[in-house]
Backbone of each chain as ProteinMPNN parsed JSONL, in Angstrom:
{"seq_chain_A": "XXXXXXXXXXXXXXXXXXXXXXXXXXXXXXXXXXXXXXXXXXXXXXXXXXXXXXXXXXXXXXXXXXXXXXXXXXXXXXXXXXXXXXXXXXXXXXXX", "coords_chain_A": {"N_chain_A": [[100.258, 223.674, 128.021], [99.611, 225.925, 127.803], [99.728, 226.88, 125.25], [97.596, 225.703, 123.892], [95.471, 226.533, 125.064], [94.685, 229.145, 124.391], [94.612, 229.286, 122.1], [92.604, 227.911, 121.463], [90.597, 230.151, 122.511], [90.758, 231.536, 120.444], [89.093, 230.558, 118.146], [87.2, 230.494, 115.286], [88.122, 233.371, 114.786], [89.751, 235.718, 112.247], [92.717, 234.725, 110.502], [96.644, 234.689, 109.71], [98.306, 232.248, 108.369], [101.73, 231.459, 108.37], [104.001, 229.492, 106.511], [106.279, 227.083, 107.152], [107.659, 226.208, 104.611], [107.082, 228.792, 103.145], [104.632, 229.333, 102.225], [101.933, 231.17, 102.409], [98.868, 231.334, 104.346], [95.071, 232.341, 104.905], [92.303, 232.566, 107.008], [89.492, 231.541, 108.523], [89.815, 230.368, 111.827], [88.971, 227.465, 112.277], [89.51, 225.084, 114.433], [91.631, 223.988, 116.801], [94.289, 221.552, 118.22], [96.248, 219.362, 120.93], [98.636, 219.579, 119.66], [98.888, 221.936, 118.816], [98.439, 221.767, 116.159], [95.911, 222.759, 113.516], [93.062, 223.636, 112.136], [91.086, 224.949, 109.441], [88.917, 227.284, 107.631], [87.137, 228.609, 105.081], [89.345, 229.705, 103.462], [91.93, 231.433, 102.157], [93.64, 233.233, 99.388], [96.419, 235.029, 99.537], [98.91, 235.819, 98.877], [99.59, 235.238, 95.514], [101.889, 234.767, 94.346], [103.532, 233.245, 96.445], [102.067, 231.209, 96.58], [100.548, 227.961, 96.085], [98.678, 226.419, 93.612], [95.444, 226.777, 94.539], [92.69, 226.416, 94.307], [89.791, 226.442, 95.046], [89.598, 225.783, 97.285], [87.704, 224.912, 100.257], [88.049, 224.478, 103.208], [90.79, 223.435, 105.472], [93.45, 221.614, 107.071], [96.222, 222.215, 108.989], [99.399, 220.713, 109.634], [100.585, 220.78, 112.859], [103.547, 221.154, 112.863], [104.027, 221.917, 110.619], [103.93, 224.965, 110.522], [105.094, 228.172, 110.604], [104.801, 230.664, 111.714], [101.976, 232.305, 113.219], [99.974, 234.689, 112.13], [97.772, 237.193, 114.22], [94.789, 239.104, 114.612], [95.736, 242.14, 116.704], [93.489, 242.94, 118.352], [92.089, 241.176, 119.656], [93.408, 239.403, 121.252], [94.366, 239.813, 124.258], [96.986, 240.938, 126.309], [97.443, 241.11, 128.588], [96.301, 239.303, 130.536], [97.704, 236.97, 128.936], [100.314, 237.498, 129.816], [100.3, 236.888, 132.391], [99.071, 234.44, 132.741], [101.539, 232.891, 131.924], [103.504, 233.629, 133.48], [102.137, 231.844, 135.128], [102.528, 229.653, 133.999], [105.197, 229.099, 133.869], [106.498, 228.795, 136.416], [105.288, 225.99, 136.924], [106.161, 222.673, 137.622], [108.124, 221.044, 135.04], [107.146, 218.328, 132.705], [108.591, 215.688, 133.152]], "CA_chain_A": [[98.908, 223.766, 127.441], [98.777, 227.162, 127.36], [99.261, 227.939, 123.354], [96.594, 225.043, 123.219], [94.503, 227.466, 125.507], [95.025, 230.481, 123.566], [93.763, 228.879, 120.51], [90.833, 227.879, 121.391], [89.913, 231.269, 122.561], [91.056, 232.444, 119.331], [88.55, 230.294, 117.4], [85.999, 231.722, 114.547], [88.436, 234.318, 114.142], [90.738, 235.206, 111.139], [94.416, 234.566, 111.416], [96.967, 234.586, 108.746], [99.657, 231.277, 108.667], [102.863, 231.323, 107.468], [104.172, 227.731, 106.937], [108.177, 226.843, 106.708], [107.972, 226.415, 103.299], [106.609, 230.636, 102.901], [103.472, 229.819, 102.251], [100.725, 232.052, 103.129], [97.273, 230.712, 104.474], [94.299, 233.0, 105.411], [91.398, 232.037, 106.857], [89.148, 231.69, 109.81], [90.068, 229.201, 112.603], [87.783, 226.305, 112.951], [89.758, 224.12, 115.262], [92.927, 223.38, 117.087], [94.881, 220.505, 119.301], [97.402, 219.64, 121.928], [99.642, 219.419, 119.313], [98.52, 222.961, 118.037], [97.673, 221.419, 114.59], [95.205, 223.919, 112.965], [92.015, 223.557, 111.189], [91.052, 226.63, 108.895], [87.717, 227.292, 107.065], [86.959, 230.188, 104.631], [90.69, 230.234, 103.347], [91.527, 232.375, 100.926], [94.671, 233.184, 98.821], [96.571, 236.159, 100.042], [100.004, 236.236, 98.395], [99.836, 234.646, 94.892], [103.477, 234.311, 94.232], [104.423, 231.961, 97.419], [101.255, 230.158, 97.324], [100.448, 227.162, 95.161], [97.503, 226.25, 93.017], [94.893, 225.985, 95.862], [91.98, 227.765, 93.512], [88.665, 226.691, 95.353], [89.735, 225.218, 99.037], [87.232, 225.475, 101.634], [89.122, 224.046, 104.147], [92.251, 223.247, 105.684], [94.146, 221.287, 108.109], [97.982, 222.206, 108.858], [100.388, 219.84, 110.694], [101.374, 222.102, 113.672], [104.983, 221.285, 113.281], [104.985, 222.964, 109.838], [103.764, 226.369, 111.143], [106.654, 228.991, 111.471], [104.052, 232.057, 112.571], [100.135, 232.611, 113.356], [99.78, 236.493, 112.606], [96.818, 237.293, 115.186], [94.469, 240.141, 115.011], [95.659, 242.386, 117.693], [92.475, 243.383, 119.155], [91.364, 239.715, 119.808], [94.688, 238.957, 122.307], [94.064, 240.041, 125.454], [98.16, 240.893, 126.239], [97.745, 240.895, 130.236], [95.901, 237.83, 130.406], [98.755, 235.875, 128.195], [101.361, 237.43, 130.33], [100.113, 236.608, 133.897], [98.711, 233.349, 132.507], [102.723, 232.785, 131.051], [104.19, 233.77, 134.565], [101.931, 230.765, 136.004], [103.001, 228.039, 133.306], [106.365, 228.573, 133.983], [106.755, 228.18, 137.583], [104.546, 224.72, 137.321], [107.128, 221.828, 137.34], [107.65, 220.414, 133.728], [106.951, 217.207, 132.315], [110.096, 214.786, 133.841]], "C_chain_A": [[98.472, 225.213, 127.267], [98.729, 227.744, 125.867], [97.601, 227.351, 123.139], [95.034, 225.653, 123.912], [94.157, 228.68, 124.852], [94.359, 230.361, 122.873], [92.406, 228.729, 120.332], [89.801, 228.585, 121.963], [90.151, 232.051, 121.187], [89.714, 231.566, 117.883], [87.031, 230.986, 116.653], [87.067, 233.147, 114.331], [89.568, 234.021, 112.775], [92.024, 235.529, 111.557], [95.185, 234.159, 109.926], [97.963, 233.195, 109.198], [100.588, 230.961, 107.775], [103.619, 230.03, 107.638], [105.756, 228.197, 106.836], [108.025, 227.047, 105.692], [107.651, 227.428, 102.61], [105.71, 230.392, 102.171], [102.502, 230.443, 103.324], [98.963, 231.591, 103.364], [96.285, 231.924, 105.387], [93.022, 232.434, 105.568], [90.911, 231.885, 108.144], [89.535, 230.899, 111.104], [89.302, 228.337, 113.222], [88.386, 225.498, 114.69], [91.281, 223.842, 115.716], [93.092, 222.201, 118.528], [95.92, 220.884, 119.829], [98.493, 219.789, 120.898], [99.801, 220.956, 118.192], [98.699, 222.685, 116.312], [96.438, 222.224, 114.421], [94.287, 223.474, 112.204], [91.265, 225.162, 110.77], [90.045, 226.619, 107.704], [87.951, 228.799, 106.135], [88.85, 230.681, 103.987], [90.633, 230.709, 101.495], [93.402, 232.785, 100.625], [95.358, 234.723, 98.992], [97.665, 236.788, 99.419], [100.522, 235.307, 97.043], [100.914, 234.08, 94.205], [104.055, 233.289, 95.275], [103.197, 231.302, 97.651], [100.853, 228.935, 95.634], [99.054, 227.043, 94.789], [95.988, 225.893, 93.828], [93.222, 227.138, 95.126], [90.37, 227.71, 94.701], [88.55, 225.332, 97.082], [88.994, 225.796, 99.76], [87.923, 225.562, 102.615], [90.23, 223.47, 104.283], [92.95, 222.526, 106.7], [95.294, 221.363, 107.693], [98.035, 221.619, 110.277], [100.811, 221.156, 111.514], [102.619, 222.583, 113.09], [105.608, 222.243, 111.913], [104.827, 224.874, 109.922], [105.492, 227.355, 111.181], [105.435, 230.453, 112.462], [103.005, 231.999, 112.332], [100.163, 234.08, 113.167], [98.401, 236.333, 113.071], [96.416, 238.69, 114.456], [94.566, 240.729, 116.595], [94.528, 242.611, 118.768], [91.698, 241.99, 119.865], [92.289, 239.064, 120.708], [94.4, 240.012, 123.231], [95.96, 240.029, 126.034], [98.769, 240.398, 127.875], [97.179, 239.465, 130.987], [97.04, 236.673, 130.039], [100.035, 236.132, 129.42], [101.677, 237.098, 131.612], [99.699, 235.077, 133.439], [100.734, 232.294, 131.854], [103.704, 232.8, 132.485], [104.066, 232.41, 135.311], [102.483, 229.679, 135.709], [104.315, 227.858, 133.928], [107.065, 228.125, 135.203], [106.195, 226.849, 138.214], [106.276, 224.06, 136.447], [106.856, 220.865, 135.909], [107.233, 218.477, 133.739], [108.248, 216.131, 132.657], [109.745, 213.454, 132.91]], "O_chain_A": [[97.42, 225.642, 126.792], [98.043, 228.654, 125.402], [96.674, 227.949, 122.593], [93.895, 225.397, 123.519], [92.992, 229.057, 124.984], [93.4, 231.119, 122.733], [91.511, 229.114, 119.579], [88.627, 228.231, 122.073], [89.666, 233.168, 121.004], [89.596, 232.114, 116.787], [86.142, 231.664, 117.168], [86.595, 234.007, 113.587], [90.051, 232.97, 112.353], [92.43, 236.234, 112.48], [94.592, 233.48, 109.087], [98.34, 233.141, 110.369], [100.446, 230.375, 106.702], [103.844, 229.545, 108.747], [106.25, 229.286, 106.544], [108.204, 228.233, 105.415], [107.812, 227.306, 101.395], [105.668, 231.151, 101.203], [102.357, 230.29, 104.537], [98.09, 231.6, 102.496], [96.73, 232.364, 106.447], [92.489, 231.858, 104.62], [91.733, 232.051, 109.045], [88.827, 231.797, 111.562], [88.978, 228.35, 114.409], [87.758, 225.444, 115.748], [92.074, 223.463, 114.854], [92.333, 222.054, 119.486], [96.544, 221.934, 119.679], [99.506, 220.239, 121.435], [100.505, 221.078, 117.19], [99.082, 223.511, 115.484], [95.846, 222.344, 115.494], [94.749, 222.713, 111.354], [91.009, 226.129, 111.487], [90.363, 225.907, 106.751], [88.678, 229.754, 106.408], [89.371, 231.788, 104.124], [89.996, 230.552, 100.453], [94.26, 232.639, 101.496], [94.692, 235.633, 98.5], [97.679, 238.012, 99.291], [101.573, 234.676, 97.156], [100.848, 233.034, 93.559], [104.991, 232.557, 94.953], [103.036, 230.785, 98.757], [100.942, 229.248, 94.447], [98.208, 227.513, 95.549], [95.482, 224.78, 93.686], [92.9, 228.274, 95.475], [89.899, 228.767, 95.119], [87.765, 224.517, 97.567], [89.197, 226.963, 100.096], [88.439, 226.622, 102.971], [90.763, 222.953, 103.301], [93.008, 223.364, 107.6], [95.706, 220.94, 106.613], [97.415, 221.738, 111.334], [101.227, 222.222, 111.06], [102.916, 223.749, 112.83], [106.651, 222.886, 111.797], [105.553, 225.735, 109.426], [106.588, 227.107, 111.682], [105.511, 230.889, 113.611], [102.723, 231.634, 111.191], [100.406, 234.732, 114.183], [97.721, 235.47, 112.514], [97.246, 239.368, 113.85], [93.926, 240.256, 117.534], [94.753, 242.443, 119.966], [90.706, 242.106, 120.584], [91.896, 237.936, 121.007], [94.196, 241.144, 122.793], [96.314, 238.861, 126.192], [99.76, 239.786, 128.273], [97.736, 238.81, 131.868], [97.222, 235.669, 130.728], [100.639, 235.17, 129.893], [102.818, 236.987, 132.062], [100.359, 234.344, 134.176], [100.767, 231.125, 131.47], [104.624, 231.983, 132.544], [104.976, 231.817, 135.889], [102.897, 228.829, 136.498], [104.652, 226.792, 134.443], [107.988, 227.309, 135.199], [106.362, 226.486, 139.378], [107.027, 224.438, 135.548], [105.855, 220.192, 135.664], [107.116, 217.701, 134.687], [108.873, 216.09, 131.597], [110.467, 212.458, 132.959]]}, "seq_chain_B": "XXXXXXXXXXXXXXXXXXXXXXXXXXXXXXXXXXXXXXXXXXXXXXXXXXXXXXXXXXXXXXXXXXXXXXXXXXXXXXXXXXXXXXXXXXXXXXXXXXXXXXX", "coords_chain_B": {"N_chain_B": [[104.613, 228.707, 165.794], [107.315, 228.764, 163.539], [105.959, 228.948, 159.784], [107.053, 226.965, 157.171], [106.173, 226.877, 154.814], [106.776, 226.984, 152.235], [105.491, 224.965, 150.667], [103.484, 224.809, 149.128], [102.728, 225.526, 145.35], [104.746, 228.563, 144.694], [105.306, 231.971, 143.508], [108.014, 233.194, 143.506], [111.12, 232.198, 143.007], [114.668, 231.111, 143.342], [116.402, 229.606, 142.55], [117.833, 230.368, 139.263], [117.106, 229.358, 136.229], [117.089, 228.851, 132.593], [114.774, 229.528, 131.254], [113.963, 230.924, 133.415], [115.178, 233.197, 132.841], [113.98, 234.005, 130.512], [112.089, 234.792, 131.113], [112.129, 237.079, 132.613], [111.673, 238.928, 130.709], [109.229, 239.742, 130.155], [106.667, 241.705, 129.074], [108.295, 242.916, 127.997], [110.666, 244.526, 125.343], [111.716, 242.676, 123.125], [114.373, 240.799, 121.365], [114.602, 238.558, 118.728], [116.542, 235.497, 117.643], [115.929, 233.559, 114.742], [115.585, 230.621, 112.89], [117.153, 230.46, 110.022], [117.934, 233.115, 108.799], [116.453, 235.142, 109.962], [115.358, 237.782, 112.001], [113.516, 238.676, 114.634], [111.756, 241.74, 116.161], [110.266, 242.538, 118.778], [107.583, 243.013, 121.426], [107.59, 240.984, 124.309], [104.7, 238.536, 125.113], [104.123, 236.344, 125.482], [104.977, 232.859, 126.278], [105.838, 229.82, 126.11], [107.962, 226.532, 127.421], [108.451, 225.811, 125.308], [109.154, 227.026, 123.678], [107.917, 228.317, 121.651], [106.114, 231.401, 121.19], [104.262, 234.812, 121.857], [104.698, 237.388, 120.182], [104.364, 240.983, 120.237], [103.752, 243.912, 117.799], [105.742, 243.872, 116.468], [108.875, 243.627, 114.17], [109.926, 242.278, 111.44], [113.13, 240.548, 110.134], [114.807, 239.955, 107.177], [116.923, 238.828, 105.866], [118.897, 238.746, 103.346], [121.708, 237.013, 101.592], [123.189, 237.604, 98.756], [125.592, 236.258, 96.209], [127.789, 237.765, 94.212], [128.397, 237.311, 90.876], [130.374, 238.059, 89.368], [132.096, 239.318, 90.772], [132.52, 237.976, 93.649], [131.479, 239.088, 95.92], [129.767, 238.895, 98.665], [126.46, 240.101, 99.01], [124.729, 242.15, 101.289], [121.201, 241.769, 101.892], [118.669, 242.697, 103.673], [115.127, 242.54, 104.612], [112.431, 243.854, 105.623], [109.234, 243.728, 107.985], [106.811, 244.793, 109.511], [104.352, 243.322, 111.603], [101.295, 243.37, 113.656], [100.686, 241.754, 115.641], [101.913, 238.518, 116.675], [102.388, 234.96, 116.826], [104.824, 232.556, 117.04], [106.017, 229.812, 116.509], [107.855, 227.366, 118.384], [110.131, 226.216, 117.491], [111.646, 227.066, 115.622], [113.405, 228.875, 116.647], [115.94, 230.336, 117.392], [118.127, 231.862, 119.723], [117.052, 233.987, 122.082], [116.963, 237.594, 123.214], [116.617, 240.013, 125.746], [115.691, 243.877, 124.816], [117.816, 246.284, 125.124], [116.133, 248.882, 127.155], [115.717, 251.935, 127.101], [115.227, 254.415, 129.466]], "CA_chain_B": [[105.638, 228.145, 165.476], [106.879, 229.429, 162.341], [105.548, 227.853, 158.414], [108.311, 227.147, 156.064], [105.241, 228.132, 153.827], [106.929, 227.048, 150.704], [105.237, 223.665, 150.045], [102.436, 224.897, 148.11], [103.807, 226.443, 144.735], [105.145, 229.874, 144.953], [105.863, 232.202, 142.197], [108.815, 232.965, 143.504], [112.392, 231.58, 142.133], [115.319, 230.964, 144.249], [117.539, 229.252, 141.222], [117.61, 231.262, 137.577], [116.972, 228.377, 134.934], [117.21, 229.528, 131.377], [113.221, 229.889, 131.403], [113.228, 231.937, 134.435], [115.524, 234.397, 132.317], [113.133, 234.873, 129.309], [110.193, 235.191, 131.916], [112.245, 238.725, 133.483], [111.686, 239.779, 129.962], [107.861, 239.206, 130.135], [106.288, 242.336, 128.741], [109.823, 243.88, 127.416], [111.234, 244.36, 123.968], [113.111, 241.412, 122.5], [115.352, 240.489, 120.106], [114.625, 236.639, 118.61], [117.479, 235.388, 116.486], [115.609, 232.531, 114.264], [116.366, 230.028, 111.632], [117.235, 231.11, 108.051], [118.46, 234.104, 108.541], [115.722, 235.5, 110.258], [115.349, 238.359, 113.379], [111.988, 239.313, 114.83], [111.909, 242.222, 117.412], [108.872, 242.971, 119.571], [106.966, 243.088, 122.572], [107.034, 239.53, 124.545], [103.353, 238.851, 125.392], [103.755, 234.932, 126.159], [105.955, 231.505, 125.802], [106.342, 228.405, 127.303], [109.106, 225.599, 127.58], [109.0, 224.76, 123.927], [109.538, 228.586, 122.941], [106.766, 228.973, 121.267], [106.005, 232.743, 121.652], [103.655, 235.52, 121.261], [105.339, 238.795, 120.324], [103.563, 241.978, 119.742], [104.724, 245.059, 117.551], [106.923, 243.032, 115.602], [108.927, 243.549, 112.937], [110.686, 240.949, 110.922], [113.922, 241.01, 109.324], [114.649, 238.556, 106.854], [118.441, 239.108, 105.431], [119.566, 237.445, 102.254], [122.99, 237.078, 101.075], [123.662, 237.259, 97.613], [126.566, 236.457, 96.007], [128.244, 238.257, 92.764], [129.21, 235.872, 90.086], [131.818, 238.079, 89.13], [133.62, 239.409, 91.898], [132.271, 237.214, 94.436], [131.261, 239.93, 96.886], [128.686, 239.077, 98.791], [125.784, 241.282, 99.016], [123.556, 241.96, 102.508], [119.846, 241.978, 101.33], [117.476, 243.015, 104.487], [113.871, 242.772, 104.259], [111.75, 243.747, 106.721], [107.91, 243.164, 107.892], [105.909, 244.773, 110.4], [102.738, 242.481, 111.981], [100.984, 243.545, 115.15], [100.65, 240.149, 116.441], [102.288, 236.741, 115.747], [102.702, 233.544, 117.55], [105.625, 232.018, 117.105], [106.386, 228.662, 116.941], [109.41, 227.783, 119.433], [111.051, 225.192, 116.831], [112.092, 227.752, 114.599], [113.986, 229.852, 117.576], [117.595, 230.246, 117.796], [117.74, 232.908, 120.49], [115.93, 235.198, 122.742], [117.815, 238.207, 124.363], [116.15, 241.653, 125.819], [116.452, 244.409, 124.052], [117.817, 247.484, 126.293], [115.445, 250.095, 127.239], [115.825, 253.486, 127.564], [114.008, 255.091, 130.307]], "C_chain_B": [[105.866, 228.672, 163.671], [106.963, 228.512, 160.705], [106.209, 228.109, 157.93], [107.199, 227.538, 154.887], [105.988, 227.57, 152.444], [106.642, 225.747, 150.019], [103.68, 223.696, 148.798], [103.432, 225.74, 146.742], [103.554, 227.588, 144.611], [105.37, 230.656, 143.206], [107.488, 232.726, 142.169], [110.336, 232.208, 143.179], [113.549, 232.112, 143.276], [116.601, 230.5, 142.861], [116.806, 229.556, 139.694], [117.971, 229.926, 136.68], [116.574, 229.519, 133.783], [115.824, 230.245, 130.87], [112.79, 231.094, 132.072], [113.656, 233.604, 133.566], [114.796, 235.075, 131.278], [112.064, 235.175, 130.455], [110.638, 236.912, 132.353], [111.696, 239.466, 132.756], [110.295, 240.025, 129.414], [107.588, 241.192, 129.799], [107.652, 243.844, 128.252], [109.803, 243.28, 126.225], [112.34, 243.452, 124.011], [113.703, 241.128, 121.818], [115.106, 238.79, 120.007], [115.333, 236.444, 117.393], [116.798, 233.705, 115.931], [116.256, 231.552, 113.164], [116.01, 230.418, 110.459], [117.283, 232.137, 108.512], [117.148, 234.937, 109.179], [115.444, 236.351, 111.758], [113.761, 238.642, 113.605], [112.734, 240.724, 116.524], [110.449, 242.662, 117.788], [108.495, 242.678, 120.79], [106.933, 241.318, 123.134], [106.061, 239.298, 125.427], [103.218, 237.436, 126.424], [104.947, 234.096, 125.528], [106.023, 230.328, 126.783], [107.818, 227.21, 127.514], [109.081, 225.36, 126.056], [109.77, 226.145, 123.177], [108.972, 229.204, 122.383], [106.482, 230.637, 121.87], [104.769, 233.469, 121.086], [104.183, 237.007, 121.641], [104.552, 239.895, 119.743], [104.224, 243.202, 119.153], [105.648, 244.545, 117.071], [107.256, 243.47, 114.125], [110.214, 242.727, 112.862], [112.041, 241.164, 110.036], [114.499, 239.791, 108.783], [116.42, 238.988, 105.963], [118.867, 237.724, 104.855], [121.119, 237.625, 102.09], [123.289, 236.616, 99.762], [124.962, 237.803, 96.921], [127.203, 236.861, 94.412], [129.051, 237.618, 92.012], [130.782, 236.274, 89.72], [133.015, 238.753, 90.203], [133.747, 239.1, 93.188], [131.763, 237.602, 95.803], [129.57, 239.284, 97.269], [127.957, 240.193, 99.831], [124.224, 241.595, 100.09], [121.811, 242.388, 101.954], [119.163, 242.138, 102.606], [116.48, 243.347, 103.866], [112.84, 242.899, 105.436], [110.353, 244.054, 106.61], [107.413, 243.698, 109.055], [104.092, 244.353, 110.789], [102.609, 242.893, 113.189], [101.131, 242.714, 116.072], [100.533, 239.296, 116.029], [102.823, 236.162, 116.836], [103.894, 233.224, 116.649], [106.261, 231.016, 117.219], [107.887, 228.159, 117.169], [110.891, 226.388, 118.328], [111.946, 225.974, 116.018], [113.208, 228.976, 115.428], [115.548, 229.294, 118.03], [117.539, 230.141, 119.398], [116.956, 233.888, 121.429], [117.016, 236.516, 123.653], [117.003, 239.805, 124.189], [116.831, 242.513, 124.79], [116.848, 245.78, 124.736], [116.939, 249.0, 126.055], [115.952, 251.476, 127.697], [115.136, 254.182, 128.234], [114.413, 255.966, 131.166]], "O_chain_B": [[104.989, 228.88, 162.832], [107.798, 227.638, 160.474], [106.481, 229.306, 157.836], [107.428, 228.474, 154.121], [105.407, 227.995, 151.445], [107.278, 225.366, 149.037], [103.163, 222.889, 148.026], [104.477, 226.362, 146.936], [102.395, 227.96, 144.427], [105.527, 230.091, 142.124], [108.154, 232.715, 141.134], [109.996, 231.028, 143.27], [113.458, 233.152, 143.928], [117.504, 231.236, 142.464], [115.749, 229.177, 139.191], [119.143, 229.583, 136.523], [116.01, 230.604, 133.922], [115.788, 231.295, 130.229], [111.924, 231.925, 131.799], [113.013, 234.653, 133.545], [114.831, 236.285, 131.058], [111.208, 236.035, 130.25], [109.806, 237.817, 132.423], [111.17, 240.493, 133.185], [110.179, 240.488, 128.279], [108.391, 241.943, 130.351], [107.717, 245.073, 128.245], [109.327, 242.199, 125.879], [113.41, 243.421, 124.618], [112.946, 241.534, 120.936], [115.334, 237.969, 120.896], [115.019, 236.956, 116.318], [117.104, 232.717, 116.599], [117.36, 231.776, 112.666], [114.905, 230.657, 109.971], [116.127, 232.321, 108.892], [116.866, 235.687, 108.245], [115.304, 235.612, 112.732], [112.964, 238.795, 112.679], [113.613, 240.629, 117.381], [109.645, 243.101, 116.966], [109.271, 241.9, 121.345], [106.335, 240.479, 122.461], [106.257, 239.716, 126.568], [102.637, 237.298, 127.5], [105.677, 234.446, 124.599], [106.245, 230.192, 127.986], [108.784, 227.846, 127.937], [109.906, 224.534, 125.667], [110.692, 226.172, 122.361], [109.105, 230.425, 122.308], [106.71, 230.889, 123.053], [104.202, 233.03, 120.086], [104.177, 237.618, 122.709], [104.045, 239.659, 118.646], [105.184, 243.662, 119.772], [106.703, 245.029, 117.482], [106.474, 243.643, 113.191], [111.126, 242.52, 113.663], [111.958, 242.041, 109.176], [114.719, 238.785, 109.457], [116.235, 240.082, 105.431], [119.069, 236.571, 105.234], [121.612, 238.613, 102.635], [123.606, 235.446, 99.547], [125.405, 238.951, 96.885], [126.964, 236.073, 93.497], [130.216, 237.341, 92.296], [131.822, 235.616, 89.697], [134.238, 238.679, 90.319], [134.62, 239.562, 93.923], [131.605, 236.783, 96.708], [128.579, 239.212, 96.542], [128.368, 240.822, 100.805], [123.056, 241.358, 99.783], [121.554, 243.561, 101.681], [118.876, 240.948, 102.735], [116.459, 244.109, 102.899], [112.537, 241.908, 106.101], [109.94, 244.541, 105.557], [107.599, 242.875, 109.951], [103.043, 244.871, 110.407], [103.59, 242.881, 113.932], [101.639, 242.906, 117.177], [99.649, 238.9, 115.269], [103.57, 236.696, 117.655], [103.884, 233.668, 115.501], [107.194, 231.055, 118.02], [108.854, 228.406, 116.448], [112.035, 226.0, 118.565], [113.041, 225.487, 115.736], [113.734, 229.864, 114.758], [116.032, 228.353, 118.659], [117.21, 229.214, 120.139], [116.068, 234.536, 120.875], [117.707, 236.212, 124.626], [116.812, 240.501, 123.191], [117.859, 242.314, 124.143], [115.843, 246.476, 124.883], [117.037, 249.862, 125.181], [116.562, 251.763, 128.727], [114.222, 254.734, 127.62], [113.599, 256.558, 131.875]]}, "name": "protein", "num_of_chains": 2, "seq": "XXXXXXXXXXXXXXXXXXXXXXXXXXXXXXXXXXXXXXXXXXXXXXXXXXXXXXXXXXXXXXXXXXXXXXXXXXXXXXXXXXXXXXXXXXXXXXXXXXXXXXXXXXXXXXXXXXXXXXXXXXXXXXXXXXXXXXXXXXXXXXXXXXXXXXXXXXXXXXXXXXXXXXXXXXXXXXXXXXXXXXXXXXXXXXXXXXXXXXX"}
C-alpha cells in the first residue's frame, strides 16, 4: 500500500503519464486506488505526435495496469520519507 | 533472564531474499533493464514487492534497432531522456542492479 499512499499525498498536483502504448497525458491528479488506477482533471495535450485526437477532455481515468511511468514534480516527493517508509514495507511479511 | 527479543518485527534480516537485495540499494544509483528495449538509470527513492519504483535523476535510454534493407546491418539507435522524478510501474521491469560508486 505504499504507492497507494504516495498518491494520495500527491493529489491536486500535476504529473505527467506515460501509458504503454507512448502516450503522453498531463494533467492534475484528482484521484487514485489500491489498484493505483488514476483519475486526472485539467489534462492537456503535451506531445502531439504520440497522442491521439483527445481535443477538449476534461477528464480522465487510466487503468493502472496500462501506466508504464508517472513523471512527478520533484519538489512535491519528499525522498527520505519514501525511503524510510520503503525500508518498513519491506520487512512486513507479504501477502501468503 | 535473557529476551530472545525478536518476536516483535525487527528491521533486521538474517536471510537475503531477492527484495532484501534491491532494499541495500535504497538511496544508490541503479541501473533498471526494462521491457522494449528500454534502460532507466537513477537514484532509487522507493519500491515494493511488485517493483513498482520511484527513481530520481533519471535518465532514460530507449535503443532502437534498425535494420538496412540493403545490406542488412543493423543499426543501434539510442535515445535518451532526462526526468527528475518518475514512478515506475514494476510490470514493465526486467532488472534492477546497483550501479558502482565511486567514492
Amino acid at each position: 500500500m505504499l504507492f497507494y499512499s504516495f498518491f494520495k499525498s500527491l493529489v491536486g498536483k500535476e504529473v505527467v503519464i506515460e501509458l504503454k502504448n507512448d502516450l503522453s497525458i498531463a494533467g492534475t491528479l484528482q484521484s487514485v486506488d489500491q489498484y493505483l488506477n488514476v483519475k486526472l482533471t485539467e489534462v492537456q495535450v503535451l506531445d502531439p505526435e504520440k497522442y491521439p485526437h483527445i481535443q477538449s477532455v476534461t477528464s480522465a481515468f487510466v487503468r493502472g495496469s496500462v501506466i508504464r511511468y508517472i513523471q512527478l514534480p520533484p519538489d512535491d516527493v519528499d525522498t527520505q520519507l519514501l525511503q524510510e517508509a520503503t525500508r518498513k514495507e519491506i520487512t512486513q511479511p507479504r501477502k501468503e | 533472564m535473557a529476551d530472545e527479543g525478536d518476536q516483535a518485527t525487527t528491521t533486521t534480516t538474517s536471510v537475503e531474499e531477492p527484495l532484501d537485495l534491491v532494499r541495500l540499494s535504497l538511496d544508490e544509483k541503479v541501473c533498471v533493464k526494462m521491457r522494449n528495449e528500454r534502460e532507466l538509470r537513477g537514484r532509487l527513492h522507493a519500491f515494493d514487492q511488485h517493483l513498482n519504483m520511484i527513481l530520481g535523476d533519471v535518465e532514460e535510454t530507449i535503443t532502437t534497432i534498425e535494420i538496412d534493407e540493403e545490406t542488412f546491418e543493423q543499426i543501434y539507435r539510442p535515445t535518451k531522456r532526462q526526468i527528475p522524478m518518475l514512478f515506475v510501474r514494476g510490470d514493465g521491469v526486467i532488472l534492477i542492479s546497483p550501479l558502482a560508486k565511486q567514492s
